[in-house]
PDB file of N, CA, C, O and CB in Angstrom:
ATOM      1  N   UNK A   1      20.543  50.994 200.212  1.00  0.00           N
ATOM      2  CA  UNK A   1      20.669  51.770 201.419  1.00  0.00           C
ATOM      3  C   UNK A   1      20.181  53.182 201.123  1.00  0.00           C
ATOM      4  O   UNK A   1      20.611  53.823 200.164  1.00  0.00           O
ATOM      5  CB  UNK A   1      22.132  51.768 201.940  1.00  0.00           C
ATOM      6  N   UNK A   2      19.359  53.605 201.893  1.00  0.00           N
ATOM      7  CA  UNK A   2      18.465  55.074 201.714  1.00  0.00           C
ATOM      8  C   UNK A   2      19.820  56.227 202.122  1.00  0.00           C
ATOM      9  O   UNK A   2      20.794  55.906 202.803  1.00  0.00           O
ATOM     10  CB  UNK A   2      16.755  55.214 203.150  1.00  0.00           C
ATOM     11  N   UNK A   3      19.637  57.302 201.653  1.00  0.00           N
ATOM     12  CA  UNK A   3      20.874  58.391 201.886  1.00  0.00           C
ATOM     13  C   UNK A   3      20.850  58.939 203.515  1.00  0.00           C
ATOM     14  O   UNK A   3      21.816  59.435 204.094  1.00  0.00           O
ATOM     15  CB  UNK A   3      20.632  59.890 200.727  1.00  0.00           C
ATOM     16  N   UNK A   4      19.881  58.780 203.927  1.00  0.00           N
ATOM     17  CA  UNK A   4      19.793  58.844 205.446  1.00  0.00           C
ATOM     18  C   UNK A   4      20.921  57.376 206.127  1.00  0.00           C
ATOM     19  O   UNK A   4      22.133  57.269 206.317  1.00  0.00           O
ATOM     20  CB  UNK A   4      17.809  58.641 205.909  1.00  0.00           C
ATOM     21  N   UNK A   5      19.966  56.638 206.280  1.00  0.00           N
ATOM     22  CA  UNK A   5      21.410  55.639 206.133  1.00  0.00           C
ATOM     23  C   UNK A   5      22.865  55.675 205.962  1.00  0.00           C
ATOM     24  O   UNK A   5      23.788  55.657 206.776  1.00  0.00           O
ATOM     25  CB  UNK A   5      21.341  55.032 205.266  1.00  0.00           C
ATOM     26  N   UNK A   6      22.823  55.727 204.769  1.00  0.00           N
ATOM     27  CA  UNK A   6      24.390  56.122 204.271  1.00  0.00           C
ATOM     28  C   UNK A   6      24.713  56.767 205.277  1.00  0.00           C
ATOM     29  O   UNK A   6      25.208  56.126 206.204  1.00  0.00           O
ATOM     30  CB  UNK A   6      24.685  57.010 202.929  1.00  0.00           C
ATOM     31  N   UNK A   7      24.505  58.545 205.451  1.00  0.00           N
ATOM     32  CA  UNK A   7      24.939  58.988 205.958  1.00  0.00           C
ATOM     33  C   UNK A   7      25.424  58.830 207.849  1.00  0.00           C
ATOM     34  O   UNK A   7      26.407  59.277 208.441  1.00  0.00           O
ATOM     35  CB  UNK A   7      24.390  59.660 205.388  1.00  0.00           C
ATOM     36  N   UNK A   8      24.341  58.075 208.311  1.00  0.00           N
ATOM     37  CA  UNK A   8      24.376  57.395 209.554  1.00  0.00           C
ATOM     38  C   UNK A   8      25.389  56.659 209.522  1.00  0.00           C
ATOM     39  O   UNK A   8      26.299  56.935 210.304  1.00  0.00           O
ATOM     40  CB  UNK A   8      23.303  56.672 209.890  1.00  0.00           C
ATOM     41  N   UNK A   9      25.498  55.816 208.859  1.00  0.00           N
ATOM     42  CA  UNK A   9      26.758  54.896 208.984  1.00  0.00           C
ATOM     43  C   UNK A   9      28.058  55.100 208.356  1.00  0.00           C
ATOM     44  O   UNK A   9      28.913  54.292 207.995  1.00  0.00           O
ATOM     45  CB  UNK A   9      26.449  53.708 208.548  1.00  0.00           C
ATOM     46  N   UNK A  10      28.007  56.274 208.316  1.00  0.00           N
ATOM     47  CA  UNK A  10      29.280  56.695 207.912  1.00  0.00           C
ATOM     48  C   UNK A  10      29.779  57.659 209.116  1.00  0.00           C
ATOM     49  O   UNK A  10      30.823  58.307 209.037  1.00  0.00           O
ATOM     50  CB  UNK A  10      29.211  57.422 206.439  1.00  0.00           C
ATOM     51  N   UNK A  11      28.836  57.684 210.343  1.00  0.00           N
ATOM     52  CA  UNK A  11      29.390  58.395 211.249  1.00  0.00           C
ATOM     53  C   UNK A  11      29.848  56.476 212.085  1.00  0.00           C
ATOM     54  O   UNK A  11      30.540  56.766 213.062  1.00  0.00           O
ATOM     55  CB  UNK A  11      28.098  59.865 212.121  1.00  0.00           C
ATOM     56  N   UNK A  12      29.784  55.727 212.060  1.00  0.00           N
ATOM     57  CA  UNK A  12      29.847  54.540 212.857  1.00  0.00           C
ATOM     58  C   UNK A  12      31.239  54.179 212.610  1.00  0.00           C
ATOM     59  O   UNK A  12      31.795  54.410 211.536  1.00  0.00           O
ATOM     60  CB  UNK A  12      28.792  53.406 212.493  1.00  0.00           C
ATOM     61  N   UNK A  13      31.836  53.578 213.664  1.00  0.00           N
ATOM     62  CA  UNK A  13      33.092  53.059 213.809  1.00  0.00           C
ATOM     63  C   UNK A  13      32.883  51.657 214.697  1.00  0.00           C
ATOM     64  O   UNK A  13      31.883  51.216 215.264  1.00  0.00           O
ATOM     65  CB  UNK A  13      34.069  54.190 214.499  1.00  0.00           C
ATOM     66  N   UNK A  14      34.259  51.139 214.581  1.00  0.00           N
ATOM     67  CA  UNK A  14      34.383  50.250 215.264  1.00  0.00           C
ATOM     68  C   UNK A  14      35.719  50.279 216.006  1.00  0.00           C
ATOM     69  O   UNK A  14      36.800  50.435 215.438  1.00  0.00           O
ATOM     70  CB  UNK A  14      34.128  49.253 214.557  1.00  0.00           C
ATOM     71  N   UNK A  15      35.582  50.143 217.114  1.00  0.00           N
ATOM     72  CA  UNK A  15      36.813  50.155 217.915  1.00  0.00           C
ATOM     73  C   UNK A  15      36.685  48.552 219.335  1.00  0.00           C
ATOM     74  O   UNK A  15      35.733  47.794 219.519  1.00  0.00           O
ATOM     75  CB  UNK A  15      36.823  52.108 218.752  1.00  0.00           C
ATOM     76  N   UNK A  16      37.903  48.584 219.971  1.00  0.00           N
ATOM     77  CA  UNK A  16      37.661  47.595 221.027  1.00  0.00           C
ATOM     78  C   UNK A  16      36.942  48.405 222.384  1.00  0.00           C
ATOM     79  O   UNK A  16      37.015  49.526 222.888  1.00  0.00           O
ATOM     80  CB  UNK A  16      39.192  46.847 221.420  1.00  0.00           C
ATOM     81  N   UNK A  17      36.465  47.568 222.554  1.00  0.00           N
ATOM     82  CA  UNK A  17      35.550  48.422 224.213  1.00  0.00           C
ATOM     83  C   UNK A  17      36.060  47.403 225.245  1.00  0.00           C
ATOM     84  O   UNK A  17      36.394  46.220 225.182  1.00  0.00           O
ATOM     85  CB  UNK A  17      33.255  48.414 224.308  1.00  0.00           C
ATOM     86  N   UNK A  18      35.957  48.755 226.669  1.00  0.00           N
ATOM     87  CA  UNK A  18      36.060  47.789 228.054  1.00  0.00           C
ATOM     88  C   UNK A  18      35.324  46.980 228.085  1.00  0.00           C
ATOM     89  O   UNK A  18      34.458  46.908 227.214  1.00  0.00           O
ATOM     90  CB  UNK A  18      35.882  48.274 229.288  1.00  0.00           C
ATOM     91  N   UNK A  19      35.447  45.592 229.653  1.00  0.00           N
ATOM     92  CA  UNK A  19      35.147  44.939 229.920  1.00  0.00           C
ATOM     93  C   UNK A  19      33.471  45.424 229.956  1.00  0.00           C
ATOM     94  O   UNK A  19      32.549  44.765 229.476  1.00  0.00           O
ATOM     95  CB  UNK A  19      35.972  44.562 230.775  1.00  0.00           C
ATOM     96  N   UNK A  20      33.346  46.769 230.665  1.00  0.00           N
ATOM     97  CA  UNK A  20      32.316  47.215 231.196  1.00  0.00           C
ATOM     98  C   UNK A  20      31.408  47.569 230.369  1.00  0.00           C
ATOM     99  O   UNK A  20      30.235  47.419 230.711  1.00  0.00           O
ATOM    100  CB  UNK A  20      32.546  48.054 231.922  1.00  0.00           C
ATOM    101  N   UNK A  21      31.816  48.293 228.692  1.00  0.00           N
ATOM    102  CA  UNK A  21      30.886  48.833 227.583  1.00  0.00           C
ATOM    103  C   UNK A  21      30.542  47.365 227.504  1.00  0.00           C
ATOM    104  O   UNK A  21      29.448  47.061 227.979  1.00  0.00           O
ATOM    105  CB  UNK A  21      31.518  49.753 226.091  1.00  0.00           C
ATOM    106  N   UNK A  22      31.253  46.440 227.009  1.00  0.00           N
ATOM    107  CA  UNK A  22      31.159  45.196 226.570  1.00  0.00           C
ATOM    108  C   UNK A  22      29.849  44.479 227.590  1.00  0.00           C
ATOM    109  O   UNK A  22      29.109  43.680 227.015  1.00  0.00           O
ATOM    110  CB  UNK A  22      32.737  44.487 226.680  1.00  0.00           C
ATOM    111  N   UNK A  23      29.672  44.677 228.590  1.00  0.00           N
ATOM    112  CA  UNK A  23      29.014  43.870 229.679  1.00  0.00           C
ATOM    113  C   UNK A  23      27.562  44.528 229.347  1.00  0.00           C
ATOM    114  O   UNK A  23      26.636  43.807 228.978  1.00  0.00           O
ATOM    115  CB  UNK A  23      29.686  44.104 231.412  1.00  0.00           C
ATOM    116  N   UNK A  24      27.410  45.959 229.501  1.00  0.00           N
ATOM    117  CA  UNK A  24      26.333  47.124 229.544  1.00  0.00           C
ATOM    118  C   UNK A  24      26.156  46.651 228.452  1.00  0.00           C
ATOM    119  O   UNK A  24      25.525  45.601 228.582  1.00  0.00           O
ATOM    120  CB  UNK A  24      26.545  48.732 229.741  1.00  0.00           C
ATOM    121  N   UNK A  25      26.370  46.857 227.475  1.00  0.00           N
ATOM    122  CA  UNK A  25      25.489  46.385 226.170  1.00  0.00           C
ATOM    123  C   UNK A  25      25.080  45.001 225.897  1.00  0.00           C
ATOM    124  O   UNK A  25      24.381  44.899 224.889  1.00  0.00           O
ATOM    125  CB  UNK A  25      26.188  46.692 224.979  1.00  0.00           C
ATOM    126  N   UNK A  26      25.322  43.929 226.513  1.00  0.00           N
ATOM    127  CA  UNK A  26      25.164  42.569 226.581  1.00  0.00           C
ATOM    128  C   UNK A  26      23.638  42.973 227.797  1.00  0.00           C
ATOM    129  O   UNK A  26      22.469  42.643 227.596  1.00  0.00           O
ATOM    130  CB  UNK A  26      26.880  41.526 227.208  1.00  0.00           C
ATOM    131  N   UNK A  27      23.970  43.450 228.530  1.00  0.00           N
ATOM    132  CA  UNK A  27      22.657  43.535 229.438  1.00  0.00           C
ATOM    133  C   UNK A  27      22.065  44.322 229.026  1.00  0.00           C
ATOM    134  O   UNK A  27      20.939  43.842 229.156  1.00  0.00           O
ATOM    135  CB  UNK A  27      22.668  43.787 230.749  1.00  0.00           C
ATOM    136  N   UNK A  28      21.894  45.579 228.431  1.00  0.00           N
ATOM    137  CA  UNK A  28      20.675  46.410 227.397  1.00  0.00           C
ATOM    138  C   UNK A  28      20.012  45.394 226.579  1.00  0.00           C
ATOM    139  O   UNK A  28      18.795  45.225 226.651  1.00  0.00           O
ATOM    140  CB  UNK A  28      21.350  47.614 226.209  1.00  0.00           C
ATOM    141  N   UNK A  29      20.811  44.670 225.757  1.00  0.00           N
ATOM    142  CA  UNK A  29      20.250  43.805 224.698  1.00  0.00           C
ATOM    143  C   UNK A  29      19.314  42.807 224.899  1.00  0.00           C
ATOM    144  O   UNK A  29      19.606  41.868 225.640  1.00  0.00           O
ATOM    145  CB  UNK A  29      21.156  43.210 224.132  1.00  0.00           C
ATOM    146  N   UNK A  30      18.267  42.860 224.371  1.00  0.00           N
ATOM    147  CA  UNK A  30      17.346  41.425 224.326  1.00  0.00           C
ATOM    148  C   UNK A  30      17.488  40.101 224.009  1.00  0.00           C
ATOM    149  O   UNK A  30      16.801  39.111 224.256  1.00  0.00           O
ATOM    150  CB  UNK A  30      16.516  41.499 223.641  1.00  0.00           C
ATOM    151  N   UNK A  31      19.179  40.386 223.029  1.00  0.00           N
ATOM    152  CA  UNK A  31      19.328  38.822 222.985  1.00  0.00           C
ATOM    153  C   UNK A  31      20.793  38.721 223.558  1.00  0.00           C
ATOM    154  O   UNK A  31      21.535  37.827 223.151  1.00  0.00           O
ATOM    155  CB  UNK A  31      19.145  38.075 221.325  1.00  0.00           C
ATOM    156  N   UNK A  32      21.157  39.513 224.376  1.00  0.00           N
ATOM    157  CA  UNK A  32      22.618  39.367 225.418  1.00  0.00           C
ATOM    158  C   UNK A  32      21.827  38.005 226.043  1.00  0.00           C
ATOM    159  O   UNK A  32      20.696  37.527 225.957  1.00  0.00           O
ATOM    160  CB  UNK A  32      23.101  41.031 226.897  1.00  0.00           C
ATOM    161  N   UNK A  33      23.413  37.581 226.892  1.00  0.00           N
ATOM    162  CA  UNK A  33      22.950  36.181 226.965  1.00  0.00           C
ATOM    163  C   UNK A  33      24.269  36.161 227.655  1.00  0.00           C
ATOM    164  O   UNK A  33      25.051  37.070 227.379  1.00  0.00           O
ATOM    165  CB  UNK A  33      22.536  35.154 225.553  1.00  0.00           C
ATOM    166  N   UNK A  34      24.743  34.952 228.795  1.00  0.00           N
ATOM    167  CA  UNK A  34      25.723  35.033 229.637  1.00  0.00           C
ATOM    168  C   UNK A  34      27.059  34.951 228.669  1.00  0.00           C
ATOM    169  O   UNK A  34      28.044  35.665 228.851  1.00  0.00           O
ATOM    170  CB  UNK A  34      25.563  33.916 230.750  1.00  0.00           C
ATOM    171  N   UNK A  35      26.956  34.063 227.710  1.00  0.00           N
ATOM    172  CA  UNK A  35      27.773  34.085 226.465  1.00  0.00           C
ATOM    173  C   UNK A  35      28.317  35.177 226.056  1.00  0.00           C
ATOM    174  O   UNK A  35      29.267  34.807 225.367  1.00  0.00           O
ATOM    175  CB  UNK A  35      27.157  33.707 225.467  1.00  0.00           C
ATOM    176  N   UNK A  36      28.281  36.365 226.068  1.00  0.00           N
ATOM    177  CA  UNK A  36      28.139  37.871 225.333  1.00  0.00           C
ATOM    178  C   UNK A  36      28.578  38.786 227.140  1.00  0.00           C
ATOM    179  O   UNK A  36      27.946  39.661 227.731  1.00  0.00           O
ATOM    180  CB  UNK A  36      25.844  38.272 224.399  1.00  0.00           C
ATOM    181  N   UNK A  37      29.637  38.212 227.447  1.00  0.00           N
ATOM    182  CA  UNK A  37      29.794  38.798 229.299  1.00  0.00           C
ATOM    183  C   UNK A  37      31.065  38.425 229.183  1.00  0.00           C
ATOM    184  O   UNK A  37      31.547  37.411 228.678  1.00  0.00           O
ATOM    185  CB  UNK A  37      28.833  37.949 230.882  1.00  0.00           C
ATOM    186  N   UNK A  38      31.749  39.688 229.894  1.00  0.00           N
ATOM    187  CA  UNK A  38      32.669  39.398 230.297  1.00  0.00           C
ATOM    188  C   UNK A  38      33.521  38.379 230.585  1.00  0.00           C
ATOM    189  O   UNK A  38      34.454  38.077 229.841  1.00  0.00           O
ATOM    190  CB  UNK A  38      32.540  39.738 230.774  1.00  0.00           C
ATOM    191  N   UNK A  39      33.257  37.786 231.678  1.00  0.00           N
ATOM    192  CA  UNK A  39      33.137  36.512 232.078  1.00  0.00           C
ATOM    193  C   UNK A  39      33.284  35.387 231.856  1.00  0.00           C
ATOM    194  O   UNK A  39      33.799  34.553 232.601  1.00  0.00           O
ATOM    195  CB  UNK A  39      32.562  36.378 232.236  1.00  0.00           C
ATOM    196  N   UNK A  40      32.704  35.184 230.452  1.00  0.00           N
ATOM    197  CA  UNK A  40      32.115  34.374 229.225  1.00  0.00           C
ATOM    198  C   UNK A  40      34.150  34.624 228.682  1.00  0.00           C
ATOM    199  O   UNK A  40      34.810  33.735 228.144  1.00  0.00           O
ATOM    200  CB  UNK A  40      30.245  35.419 227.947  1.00  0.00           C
ATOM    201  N   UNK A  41      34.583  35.761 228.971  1.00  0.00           N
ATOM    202  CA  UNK A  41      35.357  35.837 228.003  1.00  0.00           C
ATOM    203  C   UNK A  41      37.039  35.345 228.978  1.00  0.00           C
ATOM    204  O   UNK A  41      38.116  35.034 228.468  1.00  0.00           O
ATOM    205  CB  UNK A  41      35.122  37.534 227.222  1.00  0.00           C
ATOM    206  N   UNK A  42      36.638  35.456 230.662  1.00  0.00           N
ATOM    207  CA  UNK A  42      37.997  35.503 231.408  1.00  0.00           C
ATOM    208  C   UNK A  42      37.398  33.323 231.176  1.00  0.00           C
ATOM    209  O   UNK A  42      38.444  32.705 231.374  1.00  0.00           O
ATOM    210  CB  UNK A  42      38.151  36.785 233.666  1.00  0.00           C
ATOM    211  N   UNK A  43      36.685  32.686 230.992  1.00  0.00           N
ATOM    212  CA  UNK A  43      36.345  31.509 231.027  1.00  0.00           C
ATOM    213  C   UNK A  43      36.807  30.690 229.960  1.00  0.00           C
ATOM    214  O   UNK A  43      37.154  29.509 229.973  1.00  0.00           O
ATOM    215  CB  UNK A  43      35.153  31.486 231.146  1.00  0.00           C
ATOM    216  N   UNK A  44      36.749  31.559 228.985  1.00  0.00           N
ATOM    217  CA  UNK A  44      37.043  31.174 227.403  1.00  0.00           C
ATOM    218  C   UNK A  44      39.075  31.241 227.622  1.00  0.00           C
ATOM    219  O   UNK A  44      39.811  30.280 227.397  1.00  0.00           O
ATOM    220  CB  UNK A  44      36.100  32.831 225.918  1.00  0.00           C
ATOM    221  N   UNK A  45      39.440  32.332 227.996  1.00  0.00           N
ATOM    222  CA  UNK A  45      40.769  33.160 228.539  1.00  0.00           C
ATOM    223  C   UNK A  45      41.536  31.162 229.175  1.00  0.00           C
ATOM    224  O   UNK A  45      42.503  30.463 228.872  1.00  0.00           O
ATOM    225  CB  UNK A  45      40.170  34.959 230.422  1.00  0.00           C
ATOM    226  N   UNK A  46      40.630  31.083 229.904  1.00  0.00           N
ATOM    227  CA  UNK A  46      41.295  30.017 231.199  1.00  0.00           C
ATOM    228  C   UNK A  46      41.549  28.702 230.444  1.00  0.00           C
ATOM    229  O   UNK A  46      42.529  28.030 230.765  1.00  0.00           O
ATOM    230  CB  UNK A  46      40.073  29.637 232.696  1.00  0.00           C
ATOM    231  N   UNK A  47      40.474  28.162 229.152  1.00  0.00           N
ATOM    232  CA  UNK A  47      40.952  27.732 228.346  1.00  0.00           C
ATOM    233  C   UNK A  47      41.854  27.442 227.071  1.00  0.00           C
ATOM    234  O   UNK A  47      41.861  26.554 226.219  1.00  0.00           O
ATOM    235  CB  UNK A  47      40.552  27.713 228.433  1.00  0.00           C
ATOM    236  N   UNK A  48      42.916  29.035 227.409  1.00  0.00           N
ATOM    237  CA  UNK A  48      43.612  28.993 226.090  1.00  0.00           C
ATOM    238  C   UNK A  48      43.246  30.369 225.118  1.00  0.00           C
ATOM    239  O   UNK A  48      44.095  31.142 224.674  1.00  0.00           O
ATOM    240  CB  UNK A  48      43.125  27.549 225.316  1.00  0.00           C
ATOM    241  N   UNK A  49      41.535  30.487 224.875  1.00  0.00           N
ATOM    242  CA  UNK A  49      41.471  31.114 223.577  1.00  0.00           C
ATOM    243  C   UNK A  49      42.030  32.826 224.246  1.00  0.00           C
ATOM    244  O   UNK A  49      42.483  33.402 225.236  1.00  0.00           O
ATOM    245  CB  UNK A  49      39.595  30.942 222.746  1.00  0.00           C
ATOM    246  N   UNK A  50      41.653  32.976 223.073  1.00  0.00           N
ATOM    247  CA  UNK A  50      42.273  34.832 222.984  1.00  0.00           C
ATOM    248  C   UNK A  50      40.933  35.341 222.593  1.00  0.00           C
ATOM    249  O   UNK A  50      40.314  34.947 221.604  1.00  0.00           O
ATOM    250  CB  UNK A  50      43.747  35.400 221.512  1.00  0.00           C
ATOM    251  N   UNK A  51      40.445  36.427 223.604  1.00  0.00           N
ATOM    252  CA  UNK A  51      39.429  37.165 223.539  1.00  0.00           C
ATOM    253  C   UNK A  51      39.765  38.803 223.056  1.00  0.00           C
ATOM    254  O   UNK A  51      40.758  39.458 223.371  1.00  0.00           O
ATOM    255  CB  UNK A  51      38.814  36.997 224.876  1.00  0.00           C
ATOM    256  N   UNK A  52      38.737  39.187 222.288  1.00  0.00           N
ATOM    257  CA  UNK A  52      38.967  40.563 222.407  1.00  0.00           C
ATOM    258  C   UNK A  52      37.469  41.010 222.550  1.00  0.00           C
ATOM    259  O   UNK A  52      36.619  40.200 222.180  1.00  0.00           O
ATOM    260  CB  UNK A  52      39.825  41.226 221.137  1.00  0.00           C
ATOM    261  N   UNK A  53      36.996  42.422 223.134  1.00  0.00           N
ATOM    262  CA  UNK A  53      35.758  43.215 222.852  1.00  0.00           C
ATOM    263  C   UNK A  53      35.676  43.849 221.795  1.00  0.00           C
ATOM    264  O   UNK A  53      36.543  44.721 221.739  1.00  0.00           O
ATOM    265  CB  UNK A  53      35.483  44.072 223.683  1.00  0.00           C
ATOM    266  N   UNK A  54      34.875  43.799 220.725  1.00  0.00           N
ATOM    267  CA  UNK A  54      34.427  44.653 220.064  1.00  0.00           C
ATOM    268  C   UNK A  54      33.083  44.992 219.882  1.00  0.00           C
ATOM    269  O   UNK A  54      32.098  44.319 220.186  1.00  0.00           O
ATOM    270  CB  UNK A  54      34.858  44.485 219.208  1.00  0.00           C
ATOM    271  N   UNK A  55      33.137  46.266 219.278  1.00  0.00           N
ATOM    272  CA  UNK A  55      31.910  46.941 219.186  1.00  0.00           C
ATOM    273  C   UNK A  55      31.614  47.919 218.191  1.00  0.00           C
ATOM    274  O   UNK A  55      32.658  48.133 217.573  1.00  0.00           O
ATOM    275  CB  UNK A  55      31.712  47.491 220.254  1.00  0.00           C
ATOM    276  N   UNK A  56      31.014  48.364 217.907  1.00  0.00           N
ATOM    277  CA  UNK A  56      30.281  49.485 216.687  1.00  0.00           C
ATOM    278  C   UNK A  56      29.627  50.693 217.943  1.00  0.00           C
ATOM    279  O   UNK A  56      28.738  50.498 218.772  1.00  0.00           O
ATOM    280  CB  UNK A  56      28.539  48.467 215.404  1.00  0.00           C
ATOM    281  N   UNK A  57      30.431  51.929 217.698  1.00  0.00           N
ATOM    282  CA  UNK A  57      29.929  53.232 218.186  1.00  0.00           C
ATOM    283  C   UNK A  57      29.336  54.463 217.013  1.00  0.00           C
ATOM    284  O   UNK A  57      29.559  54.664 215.820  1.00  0.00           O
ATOM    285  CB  UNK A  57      31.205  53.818 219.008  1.00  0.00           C
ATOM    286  N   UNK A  58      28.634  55.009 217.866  1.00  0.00           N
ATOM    287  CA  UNK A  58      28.618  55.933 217.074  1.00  0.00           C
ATOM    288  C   UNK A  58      29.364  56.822 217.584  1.00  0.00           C
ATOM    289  O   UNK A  58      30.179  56.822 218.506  1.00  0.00           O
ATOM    290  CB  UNK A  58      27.520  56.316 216.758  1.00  0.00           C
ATOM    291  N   UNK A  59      28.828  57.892 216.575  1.00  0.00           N
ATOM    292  CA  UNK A  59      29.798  59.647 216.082  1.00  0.00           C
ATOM    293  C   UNK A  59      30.083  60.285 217.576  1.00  0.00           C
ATOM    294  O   UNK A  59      30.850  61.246 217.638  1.00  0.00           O
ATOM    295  CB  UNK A  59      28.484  61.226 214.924  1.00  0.00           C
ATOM    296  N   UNK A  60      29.581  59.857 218.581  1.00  0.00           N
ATOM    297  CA  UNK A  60      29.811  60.204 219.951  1.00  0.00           C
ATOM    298  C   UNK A  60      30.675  59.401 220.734  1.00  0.00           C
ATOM    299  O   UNK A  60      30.948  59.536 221.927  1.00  0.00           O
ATOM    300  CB  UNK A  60      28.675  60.249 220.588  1.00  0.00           C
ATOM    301  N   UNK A  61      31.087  58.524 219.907  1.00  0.00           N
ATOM    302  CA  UNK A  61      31.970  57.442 220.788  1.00  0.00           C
ATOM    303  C   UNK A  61      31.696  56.302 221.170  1.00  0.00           C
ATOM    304  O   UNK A  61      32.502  55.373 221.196  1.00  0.00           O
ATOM    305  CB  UNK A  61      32.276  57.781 221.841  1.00  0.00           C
ATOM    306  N   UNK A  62      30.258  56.235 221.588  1.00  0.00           N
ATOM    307  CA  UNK A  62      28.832  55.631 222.210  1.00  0.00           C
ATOM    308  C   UNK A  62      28.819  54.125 221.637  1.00  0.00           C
ATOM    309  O   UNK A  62      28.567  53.906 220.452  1.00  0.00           O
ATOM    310  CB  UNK A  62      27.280  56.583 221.627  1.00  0.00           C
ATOM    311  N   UNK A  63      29.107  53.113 222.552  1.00  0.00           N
ATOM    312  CA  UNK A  63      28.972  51.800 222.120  1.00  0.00           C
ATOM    313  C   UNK A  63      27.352  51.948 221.644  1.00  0.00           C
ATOM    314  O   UNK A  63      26.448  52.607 222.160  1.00  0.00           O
ATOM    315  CB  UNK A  63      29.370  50.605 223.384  1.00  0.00           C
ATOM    316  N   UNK A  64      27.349  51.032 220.400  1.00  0.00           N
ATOM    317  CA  UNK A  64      25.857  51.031 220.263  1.00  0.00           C
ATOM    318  C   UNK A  64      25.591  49.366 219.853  1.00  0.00           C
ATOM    319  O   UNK A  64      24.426  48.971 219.896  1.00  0.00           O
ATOM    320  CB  UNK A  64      25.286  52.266 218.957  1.00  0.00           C
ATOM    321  N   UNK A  65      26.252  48.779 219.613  1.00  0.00           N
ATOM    322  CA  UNK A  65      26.349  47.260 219.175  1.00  0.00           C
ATOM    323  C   UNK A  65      27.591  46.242 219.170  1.00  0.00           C
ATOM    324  O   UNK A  65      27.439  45.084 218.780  1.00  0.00           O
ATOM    325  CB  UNK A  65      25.989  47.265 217.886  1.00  0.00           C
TER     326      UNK A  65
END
């Protein structure tokens, strides 16, 4: 990992995101997919499982992945 790097990802966190960060970044993405939606997750919900959102922000808070 180059020291630029390093240092980038040492501003990155991970926390849980809304329904809505969670959705917006599934639709930015090129490989979001209905799977990766909300939706995907109240569907999964109706069968039992336990969903959560997560995500990787950066140093601004900023869902980024």
């Amino acid at each position: 990992m180059s020291e630029e790097q390093e240092r980038e990802s040492s501003e990155w966190n991970v926390r849980e995101l809304s329904a809505d960060e969670f959705d917006a970044l599934s639709a930015a993405s090129e490989y979001g997919g209905f799977q990766q939606t909300s939706e995907m997750a109240v569907l999964a919900q109706s069968e039992g499982m336990q969903t959560q959102y997560v995500g990787l922000v950066d140093s601004h808070d900023a869902p980024v992945a």
